[in-house]
PDB file with one MODEL, atoms N, CA, C and O in Angstrom:
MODEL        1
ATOM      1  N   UNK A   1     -26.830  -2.994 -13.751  1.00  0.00           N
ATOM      2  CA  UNK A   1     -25.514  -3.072 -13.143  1.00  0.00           C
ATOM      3  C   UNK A   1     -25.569  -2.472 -11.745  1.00  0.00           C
ATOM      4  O   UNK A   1     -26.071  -1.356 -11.614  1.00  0.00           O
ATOM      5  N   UNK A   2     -25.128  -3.074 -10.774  1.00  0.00           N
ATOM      6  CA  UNK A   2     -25.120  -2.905  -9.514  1.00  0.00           C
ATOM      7  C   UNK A   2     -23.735  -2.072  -8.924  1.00  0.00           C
ATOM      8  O   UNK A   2     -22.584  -2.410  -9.200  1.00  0.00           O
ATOM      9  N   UNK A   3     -24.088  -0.963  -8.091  1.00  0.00           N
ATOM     10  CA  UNK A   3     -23.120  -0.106  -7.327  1.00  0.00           C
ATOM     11  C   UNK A   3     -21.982  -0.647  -6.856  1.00  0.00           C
ATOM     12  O   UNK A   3     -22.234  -1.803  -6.513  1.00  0.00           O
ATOM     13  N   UNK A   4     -21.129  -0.442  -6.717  1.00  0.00           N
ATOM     14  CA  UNK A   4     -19.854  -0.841  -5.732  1.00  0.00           C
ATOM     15  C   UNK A   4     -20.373  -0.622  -4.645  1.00  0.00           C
ATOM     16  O   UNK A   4     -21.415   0.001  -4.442  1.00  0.00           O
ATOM     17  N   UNK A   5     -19.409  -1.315  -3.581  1.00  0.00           N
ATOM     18  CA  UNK A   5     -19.852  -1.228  -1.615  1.00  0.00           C
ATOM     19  C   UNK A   5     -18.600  -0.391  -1.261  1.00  0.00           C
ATOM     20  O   UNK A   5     -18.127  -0.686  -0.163  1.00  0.00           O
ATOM     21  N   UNK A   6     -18.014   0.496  -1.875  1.00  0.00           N
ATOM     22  CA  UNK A   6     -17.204   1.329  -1.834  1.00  0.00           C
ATOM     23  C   UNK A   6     -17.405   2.602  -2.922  1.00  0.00           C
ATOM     24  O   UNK A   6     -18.280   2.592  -3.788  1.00  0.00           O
ATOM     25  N   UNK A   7     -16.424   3.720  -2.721  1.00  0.00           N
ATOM     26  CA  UNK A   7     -16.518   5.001  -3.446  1.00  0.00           C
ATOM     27  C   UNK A   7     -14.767   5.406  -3.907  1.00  0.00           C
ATOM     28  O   UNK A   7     -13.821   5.745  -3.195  1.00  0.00           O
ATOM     29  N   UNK A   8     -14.847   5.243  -5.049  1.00  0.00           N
ATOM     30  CA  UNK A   8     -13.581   5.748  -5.904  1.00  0.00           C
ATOM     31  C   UNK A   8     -13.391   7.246  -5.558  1.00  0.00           C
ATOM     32  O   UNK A   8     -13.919   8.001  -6.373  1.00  0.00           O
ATOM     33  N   UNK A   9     -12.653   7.924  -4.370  1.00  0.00           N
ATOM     34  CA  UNK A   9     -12.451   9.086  -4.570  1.00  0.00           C
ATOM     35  C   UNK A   9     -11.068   9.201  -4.835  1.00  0.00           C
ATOM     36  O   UNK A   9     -10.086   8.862  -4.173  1.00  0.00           O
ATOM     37  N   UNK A  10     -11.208   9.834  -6.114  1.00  0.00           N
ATOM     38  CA  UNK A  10      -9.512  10.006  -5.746  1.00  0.00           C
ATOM     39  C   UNK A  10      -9.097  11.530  -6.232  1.00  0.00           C
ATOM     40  O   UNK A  10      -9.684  12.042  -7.185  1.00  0.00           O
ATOM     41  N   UNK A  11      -8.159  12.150  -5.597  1.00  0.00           N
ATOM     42  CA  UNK A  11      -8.158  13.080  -4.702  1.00  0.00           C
ATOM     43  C   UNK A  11      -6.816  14.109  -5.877  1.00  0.00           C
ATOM     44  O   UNK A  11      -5.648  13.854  -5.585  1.00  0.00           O
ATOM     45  N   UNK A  12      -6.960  14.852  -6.726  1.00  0.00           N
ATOM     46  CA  UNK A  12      -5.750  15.112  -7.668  1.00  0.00           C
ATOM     47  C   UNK A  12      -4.984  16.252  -6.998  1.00  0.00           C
ATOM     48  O   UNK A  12      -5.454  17.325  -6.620  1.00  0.00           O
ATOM     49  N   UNK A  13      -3.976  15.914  -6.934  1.00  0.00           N
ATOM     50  CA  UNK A  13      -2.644  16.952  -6.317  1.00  0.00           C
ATOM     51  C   UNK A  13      -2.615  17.803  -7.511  1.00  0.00           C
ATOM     52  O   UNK A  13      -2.914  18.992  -7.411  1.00  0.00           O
ATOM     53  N   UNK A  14      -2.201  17.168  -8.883  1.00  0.00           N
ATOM     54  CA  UNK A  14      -1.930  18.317  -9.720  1.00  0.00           C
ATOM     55  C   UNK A  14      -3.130  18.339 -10.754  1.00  0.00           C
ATOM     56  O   UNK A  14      -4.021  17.494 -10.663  1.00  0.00           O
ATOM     57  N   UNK A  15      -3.151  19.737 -12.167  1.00  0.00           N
ATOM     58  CA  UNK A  15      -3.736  19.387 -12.793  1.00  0.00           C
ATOM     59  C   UNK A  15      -4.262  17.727 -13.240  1.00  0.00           C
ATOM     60  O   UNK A  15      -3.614  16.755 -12.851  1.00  0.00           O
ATOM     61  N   UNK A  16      -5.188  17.616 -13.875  1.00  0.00           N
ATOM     62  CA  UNK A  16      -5.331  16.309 -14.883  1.00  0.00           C
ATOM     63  C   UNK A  16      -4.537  15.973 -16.292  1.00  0.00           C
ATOM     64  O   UNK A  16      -4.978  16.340 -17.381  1.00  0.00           O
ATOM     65  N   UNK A  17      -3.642  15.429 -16.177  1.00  0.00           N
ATOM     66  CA  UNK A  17      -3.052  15.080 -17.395  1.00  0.00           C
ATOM     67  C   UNK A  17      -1.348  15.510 -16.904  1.00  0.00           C
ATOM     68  O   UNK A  17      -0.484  15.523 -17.781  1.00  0.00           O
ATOM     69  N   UNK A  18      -1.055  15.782 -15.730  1.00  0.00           N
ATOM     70  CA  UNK A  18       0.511  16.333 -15.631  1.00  0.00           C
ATOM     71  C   UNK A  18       0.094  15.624 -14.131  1.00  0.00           C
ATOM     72  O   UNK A  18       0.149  16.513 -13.282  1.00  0.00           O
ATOM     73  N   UNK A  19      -0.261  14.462 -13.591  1.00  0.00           N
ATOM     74  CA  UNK A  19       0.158  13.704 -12.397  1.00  0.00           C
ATOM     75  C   UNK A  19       1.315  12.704 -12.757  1.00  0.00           C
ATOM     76  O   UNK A  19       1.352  12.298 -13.919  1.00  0.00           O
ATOM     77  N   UNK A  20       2.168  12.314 -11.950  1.00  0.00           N
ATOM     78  CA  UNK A  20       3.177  11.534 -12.031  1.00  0.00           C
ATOM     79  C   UNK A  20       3.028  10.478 -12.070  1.00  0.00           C
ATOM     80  O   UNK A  20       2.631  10.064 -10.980  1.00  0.00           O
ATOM     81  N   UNK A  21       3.225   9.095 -13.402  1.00  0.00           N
ATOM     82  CA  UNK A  21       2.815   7.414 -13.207  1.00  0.00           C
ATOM     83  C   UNK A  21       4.057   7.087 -12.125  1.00  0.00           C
ATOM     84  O   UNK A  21       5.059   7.699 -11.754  1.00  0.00           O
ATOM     85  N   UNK A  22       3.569   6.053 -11.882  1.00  0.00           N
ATOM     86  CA  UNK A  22       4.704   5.304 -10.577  1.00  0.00           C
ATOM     87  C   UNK A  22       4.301   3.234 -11.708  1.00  0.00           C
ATOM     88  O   UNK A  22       3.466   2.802 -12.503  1.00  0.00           O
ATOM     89  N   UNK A  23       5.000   2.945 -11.304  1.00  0.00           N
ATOM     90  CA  UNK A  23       5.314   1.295 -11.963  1.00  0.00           C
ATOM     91  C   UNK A  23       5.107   0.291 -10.337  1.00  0.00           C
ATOM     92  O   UNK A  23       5.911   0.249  -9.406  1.00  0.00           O
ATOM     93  N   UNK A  24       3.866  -0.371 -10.442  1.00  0.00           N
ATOM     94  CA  UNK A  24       3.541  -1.234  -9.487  1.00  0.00           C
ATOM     95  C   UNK A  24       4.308  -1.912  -9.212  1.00  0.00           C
ATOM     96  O   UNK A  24       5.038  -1.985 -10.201  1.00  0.00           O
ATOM     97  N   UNK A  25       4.758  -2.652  -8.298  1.00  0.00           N
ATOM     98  CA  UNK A  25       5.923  -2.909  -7.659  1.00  0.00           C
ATOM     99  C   UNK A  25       5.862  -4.600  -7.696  1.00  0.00           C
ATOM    100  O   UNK A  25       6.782  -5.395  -7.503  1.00  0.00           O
ATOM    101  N   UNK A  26       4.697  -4.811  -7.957  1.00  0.00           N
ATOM    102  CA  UNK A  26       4.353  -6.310  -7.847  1.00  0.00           C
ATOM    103  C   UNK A  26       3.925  -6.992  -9.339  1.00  0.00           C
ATOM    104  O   UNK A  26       4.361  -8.069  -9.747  1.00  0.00           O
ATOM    105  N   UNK A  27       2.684  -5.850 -10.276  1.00  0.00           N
ATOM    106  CA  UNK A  27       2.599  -6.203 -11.517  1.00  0.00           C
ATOM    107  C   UNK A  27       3.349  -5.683 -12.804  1.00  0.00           C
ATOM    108  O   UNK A  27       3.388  -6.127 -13.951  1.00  0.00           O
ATOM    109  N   UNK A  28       3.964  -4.518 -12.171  1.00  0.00           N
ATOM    110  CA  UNK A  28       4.480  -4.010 -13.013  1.00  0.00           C
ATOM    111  C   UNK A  28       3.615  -2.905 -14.151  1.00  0.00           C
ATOM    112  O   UNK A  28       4.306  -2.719 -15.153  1.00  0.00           O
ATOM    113  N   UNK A  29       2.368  -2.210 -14.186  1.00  0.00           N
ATOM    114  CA  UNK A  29       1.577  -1.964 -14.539  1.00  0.00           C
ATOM    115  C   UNK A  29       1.915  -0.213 -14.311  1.00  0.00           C
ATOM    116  O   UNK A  29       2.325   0.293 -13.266  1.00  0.00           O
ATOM    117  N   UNK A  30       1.660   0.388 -15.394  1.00  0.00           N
ATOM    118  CA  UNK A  30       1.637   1.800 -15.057  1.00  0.00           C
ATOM    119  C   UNK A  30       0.555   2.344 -14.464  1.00  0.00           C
ATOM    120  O   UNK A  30      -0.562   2.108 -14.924  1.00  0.00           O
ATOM    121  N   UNK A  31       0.686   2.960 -13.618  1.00  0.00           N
ATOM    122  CA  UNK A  31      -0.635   3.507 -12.527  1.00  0.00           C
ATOM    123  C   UNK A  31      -0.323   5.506 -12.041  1.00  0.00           C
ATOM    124  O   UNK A  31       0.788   5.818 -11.610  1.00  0.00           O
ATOM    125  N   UNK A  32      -1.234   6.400 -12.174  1.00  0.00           N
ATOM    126  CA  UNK A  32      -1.180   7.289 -12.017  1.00  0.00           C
ATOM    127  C   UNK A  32      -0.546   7.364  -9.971  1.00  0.00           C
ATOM    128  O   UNK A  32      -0.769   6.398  -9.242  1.00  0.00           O
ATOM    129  N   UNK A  33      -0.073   8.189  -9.626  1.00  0.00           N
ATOM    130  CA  UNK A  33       0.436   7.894  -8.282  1.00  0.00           C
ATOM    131  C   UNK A  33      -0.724   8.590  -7.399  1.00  0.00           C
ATOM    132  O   UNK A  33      -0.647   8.329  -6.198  1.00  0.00           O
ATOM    133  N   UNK A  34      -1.718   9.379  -7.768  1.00  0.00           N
ATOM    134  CA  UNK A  34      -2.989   9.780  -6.737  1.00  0.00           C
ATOM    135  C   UNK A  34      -3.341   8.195  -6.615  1.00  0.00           C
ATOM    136  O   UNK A  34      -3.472   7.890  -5.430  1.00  0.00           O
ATOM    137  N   UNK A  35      -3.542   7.036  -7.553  1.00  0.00           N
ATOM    138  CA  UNK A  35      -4.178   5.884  -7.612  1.00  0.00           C
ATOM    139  C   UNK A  35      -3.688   4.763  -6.622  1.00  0.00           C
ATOM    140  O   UNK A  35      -4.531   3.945  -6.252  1.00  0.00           O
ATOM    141  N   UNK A  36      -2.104   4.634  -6.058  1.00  0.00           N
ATOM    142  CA  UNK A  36      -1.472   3.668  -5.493  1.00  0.00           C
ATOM    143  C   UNK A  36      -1.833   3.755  -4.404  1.00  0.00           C
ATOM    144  O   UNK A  36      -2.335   4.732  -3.846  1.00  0.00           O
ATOM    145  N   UNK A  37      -1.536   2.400  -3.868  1.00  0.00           N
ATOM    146  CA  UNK A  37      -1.310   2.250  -2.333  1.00  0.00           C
ATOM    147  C   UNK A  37       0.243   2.389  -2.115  1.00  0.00           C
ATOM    148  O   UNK A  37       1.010   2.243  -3.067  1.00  0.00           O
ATOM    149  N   UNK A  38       0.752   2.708  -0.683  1.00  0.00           N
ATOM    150  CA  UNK A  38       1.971   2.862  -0.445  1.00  0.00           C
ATOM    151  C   UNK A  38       2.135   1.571   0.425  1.00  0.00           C
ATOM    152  O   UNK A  38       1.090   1.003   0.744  1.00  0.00           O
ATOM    153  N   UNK A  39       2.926   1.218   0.706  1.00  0.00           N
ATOM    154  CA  UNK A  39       3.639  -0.310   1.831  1.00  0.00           C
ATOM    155  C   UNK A  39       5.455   0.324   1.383  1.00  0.00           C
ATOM    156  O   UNK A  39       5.961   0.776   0.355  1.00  0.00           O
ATOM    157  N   UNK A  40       6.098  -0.041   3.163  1.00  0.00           N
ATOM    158  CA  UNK A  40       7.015  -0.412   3.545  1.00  0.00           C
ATOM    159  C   UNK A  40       7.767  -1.807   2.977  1.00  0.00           C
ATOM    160  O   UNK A  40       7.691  -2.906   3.527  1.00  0.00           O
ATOM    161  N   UNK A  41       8.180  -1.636   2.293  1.00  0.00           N
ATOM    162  CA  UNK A  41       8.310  -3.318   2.107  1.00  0.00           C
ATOM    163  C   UNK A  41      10.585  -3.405   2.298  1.00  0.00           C
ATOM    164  O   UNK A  41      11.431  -2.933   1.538  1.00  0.00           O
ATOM    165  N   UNK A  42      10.765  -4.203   3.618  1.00  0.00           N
ATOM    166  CA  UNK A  42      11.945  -5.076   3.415  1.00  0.00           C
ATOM    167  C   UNK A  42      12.382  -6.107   4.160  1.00  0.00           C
ATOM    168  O   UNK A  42      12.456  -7.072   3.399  1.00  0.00           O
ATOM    169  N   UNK A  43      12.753  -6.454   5.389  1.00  0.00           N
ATOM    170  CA  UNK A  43      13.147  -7.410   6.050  1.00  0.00           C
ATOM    171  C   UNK A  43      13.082  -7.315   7.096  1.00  0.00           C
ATOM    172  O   UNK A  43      13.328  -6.124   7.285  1.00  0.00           O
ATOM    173  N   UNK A  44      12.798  -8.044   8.601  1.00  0.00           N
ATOM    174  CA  UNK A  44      13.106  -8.063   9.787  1.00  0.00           C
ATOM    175  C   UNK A  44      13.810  -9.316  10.315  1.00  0.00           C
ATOM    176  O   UNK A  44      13.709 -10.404   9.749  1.00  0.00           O
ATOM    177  N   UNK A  45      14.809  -9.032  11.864  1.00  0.00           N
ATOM    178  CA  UNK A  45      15.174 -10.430  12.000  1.00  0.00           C
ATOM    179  C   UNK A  45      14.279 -10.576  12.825  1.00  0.00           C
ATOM    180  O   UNK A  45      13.744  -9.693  13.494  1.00  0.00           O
ATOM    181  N   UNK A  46      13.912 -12.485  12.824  1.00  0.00           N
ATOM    182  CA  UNK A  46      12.929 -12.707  14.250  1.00  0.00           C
ATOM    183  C   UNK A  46      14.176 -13.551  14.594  1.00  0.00           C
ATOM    184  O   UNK A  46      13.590 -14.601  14.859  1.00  0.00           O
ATOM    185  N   UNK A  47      15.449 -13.822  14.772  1.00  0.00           N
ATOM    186  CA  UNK A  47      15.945 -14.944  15.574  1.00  0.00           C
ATOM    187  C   UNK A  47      16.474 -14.187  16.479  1.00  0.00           C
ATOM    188  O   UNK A  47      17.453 -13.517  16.152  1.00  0.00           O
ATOM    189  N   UNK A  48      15.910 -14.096  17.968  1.00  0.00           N
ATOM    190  CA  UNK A  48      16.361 -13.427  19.398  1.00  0.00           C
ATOM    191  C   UNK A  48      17.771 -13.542  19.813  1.00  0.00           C
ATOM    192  O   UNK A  48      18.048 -12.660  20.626  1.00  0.00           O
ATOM    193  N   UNK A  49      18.771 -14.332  19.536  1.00  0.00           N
ATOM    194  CA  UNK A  49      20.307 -14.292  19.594  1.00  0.00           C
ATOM    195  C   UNK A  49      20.722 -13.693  18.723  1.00  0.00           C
ATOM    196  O   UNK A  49      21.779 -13.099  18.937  1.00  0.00           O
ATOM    197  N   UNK A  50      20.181 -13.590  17.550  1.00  0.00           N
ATOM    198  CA  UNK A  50      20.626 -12.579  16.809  1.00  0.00           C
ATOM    199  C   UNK A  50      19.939 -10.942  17.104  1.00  0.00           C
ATOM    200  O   UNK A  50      20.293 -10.024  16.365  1.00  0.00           O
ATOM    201  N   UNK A  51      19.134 -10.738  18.020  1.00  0.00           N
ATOM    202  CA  UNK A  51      18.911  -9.349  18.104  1.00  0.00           C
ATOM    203  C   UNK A  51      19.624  -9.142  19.436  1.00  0.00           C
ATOM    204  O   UNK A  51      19.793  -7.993  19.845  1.00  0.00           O
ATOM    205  N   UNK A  52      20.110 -10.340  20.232  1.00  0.00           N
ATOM    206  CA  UNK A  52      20.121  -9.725  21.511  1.00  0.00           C
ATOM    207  C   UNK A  52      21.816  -8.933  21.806  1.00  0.00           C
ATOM    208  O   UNK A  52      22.478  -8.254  22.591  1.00  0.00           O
ATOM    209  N   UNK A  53      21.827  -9.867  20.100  1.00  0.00           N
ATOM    210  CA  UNK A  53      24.102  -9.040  19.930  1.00  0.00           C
ATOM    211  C   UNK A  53      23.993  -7.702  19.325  1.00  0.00           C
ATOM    212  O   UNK A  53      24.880  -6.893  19.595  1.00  0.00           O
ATOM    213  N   UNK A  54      22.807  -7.273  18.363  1.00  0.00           N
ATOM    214  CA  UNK A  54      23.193  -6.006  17.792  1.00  0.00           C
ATOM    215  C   UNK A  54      22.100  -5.410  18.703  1.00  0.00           C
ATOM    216  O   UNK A  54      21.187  -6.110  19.141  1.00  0.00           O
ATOM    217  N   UNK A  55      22.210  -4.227  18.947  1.00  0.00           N
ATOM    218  CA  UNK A  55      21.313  -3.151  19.602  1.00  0.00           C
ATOM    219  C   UNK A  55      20.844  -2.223  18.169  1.00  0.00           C
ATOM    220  O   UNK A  55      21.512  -2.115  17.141  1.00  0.00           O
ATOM    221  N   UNK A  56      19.388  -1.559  18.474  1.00  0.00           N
ATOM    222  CA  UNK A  56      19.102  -1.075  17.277  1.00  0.00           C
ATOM    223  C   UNK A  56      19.244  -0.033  16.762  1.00  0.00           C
ATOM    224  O   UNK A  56      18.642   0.208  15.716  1.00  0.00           O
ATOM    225  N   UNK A  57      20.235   1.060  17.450  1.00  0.00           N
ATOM    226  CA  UNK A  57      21.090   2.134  16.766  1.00  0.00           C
ATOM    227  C   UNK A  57      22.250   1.701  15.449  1.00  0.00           C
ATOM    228  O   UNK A  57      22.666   2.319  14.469  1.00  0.00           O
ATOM    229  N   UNK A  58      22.520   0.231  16.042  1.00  0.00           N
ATOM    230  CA  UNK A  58      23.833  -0.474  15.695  1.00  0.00           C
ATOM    231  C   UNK A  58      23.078  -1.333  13.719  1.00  0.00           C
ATOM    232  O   UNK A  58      23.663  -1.329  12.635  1.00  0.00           O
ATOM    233  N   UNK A  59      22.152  -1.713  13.952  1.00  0.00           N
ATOM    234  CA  UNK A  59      21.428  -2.336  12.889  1.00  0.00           C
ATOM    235  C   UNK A  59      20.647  -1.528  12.365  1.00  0.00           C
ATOM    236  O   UNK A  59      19.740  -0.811  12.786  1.00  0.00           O
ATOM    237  N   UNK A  60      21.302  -1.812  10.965  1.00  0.00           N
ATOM    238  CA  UNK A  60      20.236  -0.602   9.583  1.00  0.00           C
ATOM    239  C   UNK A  60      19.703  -1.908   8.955  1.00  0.00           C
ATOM    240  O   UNK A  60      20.387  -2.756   8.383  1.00  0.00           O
ATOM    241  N   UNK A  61      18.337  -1.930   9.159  1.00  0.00           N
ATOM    242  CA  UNK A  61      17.794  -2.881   7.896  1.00  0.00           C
ATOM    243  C   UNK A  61      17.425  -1.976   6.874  1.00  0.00           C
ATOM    244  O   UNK A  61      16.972  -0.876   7.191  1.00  0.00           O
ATOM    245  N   UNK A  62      17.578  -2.335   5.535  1.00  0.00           N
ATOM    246  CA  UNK A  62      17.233  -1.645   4.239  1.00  0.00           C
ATOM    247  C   UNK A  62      15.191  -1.835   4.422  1.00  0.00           C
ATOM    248  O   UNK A  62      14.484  -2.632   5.039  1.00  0.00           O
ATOM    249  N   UNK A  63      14.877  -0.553   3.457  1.00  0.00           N
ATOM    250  CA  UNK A  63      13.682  -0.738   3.646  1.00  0.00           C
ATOM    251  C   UNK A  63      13.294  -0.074   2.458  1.00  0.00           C
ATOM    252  O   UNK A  63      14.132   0.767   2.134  1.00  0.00           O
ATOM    253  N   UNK A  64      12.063  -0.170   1.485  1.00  0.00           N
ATOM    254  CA  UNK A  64      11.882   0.749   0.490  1.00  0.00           C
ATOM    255  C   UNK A  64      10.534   1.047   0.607  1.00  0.00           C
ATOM    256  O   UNK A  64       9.995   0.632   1.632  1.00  0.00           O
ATOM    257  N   UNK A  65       9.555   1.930  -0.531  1.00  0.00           N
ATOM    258  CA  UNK A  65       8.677   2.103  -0.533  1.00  0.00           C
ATOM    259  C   UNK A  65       8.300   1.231  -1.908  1.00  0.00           C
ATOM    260  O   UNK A  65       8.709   1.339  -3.064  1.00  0.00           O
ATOM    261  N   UNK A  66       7.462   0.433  -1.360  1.00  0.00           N
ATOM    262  CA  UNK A  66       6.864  -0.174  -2.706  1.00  0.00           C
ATOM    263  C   UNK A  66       5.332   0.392  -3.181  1.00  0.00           C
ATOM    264  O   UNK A  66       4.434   0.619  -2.371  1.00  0.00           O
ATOM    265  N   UNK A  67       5.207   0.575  -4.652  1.00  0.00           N
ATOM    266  CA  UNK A  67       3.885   1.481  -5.287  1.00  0.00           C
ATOM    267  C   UNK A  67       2.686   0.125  -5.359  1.00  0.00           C
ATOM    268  O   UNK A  67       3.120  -0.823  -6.015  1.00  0.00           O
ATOM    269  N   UNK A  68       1.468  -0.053  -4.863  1.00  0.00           N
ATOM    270  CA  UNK A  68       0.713  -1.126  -5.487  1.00  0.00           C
ATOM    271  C   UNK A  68      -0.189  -0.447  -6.086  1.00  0.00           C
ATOM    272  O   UNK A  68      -0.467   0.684  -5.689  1.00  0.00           O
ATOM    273  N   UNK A  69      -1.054  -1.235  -7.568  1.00  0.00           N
ATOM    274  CA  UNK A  69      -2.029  -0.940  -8.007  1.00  0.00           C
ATOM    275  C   UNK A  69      -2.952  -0.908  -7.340  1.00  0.00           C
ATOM    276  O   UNK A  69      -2.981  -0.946  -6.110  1.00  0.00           O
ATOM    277  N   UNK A  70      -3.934  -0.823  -8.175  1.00  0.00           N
ATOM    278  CA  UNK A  70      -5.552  -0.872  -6.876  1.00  0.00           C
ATOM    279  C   UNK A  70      -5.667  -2.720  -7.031  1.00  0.00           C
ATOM    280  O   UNK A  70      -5.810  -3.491  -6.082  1.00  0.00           O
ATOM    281  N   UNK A  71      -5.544  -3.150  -8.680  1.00  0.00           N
ATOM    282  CA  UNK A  71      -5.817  -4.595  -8.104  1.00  0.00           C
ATOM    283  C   UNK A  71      -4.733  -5.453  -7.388  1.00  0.00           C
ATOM    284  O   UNK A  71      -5.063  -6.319  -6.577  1.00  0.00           O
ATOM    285  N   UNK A  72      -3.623  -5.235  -7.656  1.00  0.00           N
ATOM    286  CA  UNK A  72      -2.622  -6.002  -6.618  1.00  0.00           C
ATOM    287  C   UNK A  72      -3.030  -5.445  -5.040  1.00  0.00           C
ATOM    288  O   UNK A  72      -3.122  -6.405  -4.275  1.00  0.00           O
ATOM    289  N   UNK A  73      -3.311  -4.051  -4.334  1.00  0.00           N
ATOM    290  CA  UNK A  73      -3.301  -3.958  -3.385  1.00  0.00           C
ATOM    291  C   UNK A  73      -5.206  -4.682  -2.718  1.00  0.00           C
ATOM    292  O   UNK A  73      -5.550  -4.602  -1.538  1.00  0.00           O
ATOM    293  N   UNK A  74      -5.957  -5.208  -3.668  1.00  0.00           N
ATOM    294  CA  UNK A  74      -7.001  -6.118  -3.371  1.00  0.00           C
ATOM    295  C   UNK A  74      -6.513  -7.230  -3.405  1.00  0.00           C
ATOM    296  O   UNK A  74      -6.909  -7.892  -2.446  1.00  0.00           O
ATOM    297  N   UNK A  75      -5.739  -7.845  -4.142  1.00  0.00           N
ATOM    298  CA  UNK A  75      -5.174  -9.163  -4.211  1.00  0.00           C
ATOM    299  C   UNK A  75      -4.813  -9.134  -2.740  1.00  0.00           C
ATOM    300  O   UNK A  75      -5.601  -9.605  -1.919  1.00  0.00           O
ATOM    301  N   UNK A  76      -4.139  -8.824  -2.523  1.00  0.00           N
ATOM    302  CA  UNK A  76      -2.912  -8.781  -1.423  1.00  0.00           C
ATOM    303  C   UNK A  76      -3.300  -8.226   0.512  1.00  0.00           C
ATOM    304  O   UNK A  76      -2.700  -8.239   1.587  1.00  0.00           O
ATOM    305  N   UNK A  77      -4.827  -7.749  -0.088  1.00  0.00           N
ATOM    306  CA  UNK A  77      -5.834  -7.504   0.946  1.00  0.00           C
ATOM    307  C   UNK A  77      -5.131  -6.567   2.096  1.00  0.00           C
ATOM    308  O   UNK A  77      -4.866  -6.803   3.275  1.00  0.00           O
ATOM    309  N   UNK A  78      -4.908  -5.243   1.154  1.00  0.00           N
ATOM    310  CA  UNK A  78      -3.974  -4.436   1.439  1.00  0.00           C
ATOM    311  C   UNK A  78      -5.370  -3.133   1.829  1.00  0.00           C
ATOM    312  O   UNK A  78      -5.541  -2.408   2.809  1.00  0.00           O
ATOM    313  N   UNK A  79      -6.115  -3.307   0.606  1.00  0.00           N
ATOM    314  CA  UNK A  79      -7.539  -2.026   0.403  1.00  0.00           C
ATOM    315  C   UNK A  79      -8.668  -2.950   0.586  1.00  0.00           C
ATOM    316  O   UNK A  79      -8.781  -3.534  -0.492  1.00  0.00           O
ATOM    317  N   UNK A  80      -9.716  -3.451   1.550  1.00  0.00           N
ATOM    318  CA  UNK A  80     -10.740  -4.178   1.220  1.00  0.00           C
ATOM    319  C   UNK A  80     -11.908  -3.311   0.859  1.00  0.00           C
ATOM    320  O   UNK A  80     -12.225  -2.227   1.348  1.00  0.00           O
ATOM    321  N   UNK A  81     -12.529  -4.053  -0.165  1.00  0.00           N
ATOM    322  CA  UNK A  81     -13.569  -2.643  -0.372  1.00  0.00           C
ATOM    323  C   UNK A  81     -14.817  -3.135   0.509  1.00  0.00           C
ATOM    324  O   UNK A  81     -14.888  -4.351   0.686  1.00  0.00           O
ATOM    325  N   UNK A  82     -15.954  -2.203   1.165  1.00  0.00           N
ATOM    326  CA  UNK A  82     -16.760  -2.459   1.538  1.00  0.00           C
ATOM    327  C   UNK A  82     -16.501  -2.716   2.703  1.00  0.00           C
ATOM    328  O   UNK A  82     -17.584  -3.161   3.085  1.00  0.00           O
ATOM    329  N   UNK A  83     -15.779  -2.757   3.622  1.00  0.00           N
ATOM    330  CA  UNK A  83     -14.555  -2.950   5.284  1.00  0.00           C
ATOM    331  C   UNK A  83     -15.348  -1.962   6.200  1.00  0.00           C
ATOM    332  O   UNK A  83     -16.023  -2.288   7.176  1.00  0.00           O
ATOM    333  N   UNK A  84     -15.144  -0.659   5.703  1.00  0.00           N
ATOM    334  CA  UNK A  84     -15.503   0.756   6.515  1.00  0.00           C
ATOM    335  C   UNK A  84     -17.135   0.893   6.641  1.00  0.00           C
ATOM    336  O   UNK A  84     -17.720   1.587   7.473  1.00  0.00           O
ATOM    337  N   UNK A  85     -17.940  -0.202   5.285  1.00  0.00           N
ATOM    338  CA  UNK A  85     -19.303   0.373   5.684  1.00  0.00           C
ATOM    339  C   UNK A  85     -19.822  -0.532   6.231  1.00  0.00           C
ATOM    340  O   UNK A  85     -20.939  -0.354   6.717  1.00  0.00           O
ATOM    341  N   UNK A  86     -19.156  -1.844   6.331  1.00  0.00           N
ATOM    342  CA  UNK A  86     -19.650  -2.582   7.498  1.00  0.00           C
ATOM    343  C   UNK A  86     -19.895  -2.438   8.963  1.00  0.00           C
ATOM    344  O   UNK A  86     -20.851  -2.594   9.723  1.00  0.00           O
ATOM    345  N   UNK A  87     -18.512  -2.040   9.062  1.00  0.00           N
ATOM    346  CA  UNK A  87     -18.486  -1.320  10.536  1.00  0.00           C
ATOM    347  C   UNK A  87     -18.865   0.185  10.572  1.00  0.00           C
ATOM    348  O   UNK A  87     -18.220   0.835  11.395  1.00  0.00           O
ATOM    349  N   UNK A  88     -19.564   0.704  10.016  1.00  0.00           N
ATOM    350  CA  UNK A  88     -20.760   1.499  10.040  1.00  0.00           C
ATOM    351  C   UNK A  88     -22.004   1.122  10.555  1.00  0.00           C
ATOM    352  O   UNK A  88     -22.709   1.699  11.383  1.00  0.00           O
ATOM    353  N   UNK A  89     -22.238  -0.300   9.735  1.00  0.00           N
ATOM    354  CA  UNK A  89     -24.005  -1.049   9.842  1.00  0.00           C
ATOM    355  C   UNK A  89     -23.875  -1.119  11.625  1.00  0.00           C
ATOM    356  O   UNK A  89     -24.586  -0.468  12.391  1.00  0.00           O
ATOM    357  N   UNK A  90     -23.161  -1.745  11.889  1.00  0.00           N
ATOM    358  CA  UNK A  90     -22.677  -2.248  12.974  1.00  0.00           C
ATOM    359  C   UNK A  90     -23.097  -1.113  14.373  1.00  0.00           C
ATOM    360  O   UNK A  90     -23.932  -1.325  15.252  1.00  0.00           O
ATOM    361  N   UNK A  91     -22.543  -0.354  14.265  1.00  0.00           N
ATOM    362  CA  UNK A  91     -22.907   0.878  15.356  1.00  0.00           C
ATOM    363  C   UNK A  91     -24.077   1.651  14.924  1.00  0.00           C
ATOM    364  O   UNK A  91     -24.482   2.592  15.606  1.00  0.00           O
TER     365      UNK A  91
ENDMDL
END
C-alpha cells in the first residue's frame, strides 16, 4: 500500500473524546470540527444597476459559515491533496 502525497495533521484543541461534531453542510455527515474545512457560503449581486443604486453600508447580504467534510471539501476542490508538494518540487 502506497503513502498519501499529503499528511493528515490534525491539530486537537481539546482533549480526545470531548471535541465538538459539526454536520457537513453539503453531505450531511457527522465530522469532528478539528476535521472541517470552513467556506463563507451566500450570495453576491453581479448586475451593475443594481449596485450602482445601493451603496455598500446601505446593503447587508446574508452570509453563513458552512462546515465541509474532508471528502466533500475534495469533491468540491476546496483541499487538493498533494498541491503544496508540488510547488515544492518546483523551486
Amino acid at each position: 500500500m502506497g503513502n498519501a502525497p499529503y499528511k493528515r495533521v490534525y491539530k486537537h484543541t481539546k482533549r480526545r473524546g470531548n471535541e465538538l461534531t459539526v454536520v457537513c453542510s453539503f453531505c450531511g455527515k457527522k465530522v469532528p470540527k478539528y476535521k472541517t474545512f470552513t467556506k463563507r457560503g451566500g450570495f453576491s449581486i453581479s448586475d451593475p444597476t443594481v449596485k450602482k443604486e445601493f451603496s455598500k453600508n446601505r446593503l447587508m447580504l446574508p452570509s453563513k459559515k458552512l462546515y465541509l467534510c474532508l471528502s466533500c471539501a475534495r469533491h468540491r476542490k476546496i483541499s487538493q491533496p498533494g498541491k503544496s508538494r508540488k510547488s515544492r518540487k518546483k523551486s
